[in-house]
Legacy VTK file of the C-alpha trace (Angstrom):
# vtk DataFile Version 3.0
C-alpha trace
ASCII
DATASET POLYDATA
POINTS 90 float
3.896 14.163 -26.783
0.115 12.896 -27.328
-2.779 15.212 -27.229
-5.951 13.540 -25.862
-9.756 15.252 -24.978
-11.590 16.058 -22.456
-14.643 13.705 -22.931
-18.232 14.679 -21.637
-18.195 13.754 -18.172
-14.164 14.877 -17.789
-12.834 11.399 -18.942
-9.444 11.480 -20.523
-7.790 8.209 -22.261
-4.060 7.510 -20.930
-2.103 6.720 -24.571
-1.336 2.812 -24.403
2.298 3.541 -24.913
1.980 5.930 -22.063
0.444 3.040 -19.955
2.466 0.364 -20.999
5.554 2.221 -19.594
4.240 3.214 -16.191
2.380 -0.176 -16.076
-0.838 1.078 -15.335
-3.994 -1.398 -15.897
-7.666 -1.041 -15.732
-8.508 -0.962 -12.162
-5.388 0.423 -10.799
-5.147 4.110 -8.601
-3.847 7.458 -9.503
-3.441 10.201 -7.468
-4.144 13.305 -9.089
-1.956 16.842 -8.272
-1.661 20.082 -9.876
2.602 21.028 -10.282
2.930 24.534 -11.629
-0.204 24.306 -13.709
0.291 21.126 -14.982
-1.782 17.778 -13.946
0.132 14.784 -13.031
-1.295 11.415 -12.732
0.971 9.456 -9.850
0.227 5.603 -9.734
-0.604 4.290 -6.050
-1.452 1.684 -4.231
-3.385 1.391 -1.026
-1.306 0.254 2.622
-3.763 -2.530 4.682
-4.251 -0.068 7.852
-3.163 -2.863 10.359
0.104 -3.189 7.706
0.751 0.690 7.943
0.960 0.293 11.861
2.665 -2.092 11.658
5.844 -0.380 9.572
4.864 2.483 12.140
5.956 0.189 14.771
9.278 -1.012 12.990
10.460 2.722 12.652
9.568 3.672 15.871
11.702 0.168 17.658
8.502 -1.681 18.526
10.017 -5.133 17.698
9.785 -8.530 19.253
13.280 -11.089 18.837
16.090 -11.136 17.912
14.904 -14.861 17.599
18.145 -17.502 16.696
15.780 -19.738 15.271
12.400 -19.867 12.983
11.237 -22.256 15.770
11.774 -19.610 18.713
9.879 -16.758 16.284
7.014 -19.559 15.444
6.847 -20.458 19.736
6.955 -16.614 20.856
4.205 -16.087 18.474
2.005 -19.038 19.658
3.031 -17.873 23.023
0.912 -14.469 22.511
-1.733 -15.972 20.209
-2.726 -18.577 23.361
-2.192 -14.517 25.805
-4.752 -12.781 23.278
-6.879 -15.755 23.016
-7.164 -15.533 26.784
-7.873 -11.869 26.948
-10.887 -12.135 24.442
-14.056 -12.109 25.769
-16.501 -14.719 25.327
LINES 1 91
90 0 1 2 3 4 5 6 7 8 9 10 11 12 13 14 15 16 17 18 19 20 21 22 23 24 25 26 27 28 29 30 31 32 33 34 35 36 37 38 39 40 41 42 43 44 45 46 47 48 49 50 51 52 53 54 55 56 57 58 59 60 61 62 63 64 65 66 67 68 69 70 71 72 73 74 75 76 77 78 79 80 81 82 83 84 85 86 87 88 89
């Protein structure tokens, strides 16, 4: 167990051998909790919003296909790039 201190404006240093084994770099996010007293450092990373909905959509059955083909999938998709292009105003 490593003891580290509070620095002046509530820093802390993260042990490198501490770091090294939950991978955590300069730059990266923690999310910060209180368990029973106790503060635990969680890494995270952030979702793209439009990549959230879009694993909203999967769980909920929002799906286009099945597609037999990469070439049906790649036509269906120019198919509703050409619809939206349409719909955009100018």
């Amino acid at each position: 167990m490593e003891v580290v201190t509070v620095k002046r404006k509530f820093q802390i240093v993260i042990p490198q051998h501490i770091r090294d084994q939950v991978r955590v770099e300069v730059g990266d996010l923690l999310e910060a909790s209180v368990e029973d007293g106790k503060i635990t450092f969680t890494p995270k990373t952030l979702i793209d919003r439009r990549l959230a909905e879009a694993l909203q959509d999967l769980k909920q059955g929002r799906t286009h296909g099945p597609y037999s083909t990469a070439a049906q999938a790649l036509r269906a998709l120019d198919t509703r790039a050409k619809r939206a292009a349409r719909k955009r105003p100018r």
